[in-house]
C-alpha positions, 0 to 999 in steps of 0.5 A, a space after each residue: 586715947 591720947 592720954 594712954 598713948 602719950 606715956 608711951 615710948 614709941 615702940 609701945 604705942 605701935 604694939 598697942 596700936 597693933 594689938 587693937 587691930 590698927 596702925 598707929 598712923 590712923 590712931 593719931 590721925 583720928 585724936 588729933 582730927 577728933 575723928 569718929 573711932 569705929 566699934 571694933 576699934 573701940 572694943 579693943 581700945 578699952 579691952 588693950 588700955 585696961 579699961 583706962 580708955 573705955 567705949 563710954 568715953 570714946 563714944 560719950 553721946 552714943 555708946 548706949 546705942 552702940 552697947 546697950 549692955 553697958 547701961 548702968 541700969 541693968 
């Protein structure tokens, strides 16, 4: 996420924080904590940032108890 946001003029990163359903407070809060990002959250990151930012990514350890439908094996 910090790498998404970071290219962003400040406007931008508020309306993408927004548009994922949550401030842009929490969100450096939660990069620079390395905080745990709820699902939802992270459904609409990857959904808002275009896939540049994926569930996958967010949550490496665990996203395939999270999201079983995105096993490479189906």
């Amino acid at each position: 996420v910090r790498f998404h946001m970071n290219g962003m003029p400040m406007q931008d990163q508020e309306e993408f924080a927004k548009r994922c359903g949550t401030t842009i407070g929490y969100l450096r809060k939660a990069i620079y904590k390395n905080s745990y990002l709820g699902t939802e959250i992270s459904v609409a990151i990857e959904r808002e940032s275009g896939n540049k930012v994926t569930r996958k990514k967010l949550h490496p350890e665990t996203y395939l108890k999270k999201w079983p439908e995105l096993s490479e094996k189906r």
